[in-house]
C-alpha positions as CSV (number, residue, x, y, z in Angstrom):
1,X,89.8,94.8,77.7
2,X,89.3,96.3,81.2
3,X,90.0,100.3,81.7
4,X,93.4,101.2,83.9
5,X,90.7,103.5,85.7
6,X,88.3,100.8,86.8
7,X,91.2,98.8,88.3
8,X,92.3,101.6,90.8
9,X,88.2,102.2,91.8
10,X,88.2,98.8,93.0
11,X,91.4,98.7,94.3
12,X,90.7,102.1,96.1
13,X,87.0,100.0,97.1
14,X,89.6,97.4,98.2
15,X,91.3,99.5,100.8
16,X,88.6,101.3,102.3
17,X,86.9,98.2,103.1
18,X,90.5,97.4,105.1
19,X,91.9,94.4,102.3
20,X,94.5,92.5,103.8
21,X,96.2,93.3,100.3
22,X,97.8,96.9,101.7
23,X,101.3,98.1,100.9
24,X,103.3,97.5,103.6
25,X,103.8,100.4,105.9
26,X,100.1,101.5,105.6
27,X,99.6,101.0,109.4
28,X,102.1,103.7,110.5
29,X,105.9,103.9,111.2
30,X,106.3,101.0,113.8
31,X,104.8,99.0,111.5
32,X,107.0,100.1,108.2
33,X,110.0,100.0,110.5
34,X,109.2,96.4,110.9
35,X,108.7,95.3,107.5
36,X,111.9,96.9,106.6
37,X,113.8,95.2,109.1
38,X,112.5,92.2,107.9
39,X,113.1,92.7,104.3
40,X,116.6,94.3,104.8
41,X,117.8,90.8,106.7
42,X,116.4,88.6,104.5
43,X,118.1,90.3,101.7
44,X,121.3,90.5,103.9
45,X,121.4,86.5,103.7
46,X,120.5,86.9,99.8
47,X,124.1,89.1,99.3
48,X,126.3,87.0,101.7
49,X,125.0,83.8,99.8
50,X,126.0,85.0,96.5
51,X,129.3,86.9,97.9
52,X,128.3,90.9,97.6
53,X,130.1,92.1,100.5
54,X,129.1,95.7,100.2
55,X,125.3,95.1,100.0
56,X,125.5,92.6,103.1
57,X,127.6,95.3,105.1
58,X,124.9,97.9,103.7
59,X,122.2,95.6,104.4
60,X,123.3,94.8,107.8
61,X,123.5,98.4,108.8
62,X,120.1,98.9,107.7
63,X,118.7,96.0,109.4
64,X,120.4,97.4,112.9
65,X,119.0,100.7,112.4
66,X,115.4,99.8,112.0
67,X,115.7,97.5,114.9
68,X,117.1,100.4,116.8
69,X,114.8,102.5,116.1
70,X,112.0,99.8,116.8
71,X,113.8,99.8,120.2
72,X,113.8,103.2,121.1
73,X,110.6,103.8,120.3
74,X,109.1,100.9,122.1
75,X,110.9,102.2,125.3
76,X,109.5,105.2,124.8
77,X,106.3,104.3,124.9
78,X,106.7,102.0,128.2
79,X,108.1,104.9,130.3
C-alpha cells in the first residue's frame, strides 16, 4: 500500500518538470477562459440533448461570456 504523501511528491515532481498532466487553467487566464468556453458548449449540447432548458440557457450564457471576454482581451492586446 502506497502513502497519500508519496503520491502528491511525485505528482508535485510531475509538475515542476512541466507534465502535460496540468489542471487546466495552470497557464493563466486566457488559457482557463478557453477551457471553459470549451467545456461550457460541449455541456450546452449535453442539456439540449436530454431537454434541460435552464442549464442550456445557463450554459449558453456562460459559453458567450468567456468568448467575450477571450475577445476583449485579445483586442487589447493588438492595439
Amino acid at each position: 500500500m502506497t502513502k497519500p504523501g508519496k503520491k502528491r511528491a511525485r505528482a508535485a515532481s510531475d509538475a515542476a518538470a512541466g507534465s502535460r498532466h496540468e489542471e487546466p487553467g495552470e497557464g493563466g487566464v486566457e488559457e482557463a477562459v478557453a477551457f471553459i468556453a470549451e467545456q461550457a458548449g460541449a455541456l450546452r449540447k449535453l442539456a439540449e440533448r436530454h431537454n434541460l432548458d435552464v442549464l442550456h440557457y445557463l450554459l449558453g450564457m456562460t459559453k458567450l461570456e468567456a468568448d467575450e471576454h477571450l475577445r476583449l482581451r485579445s483586442k487589447r492586446k493588438l492595439s
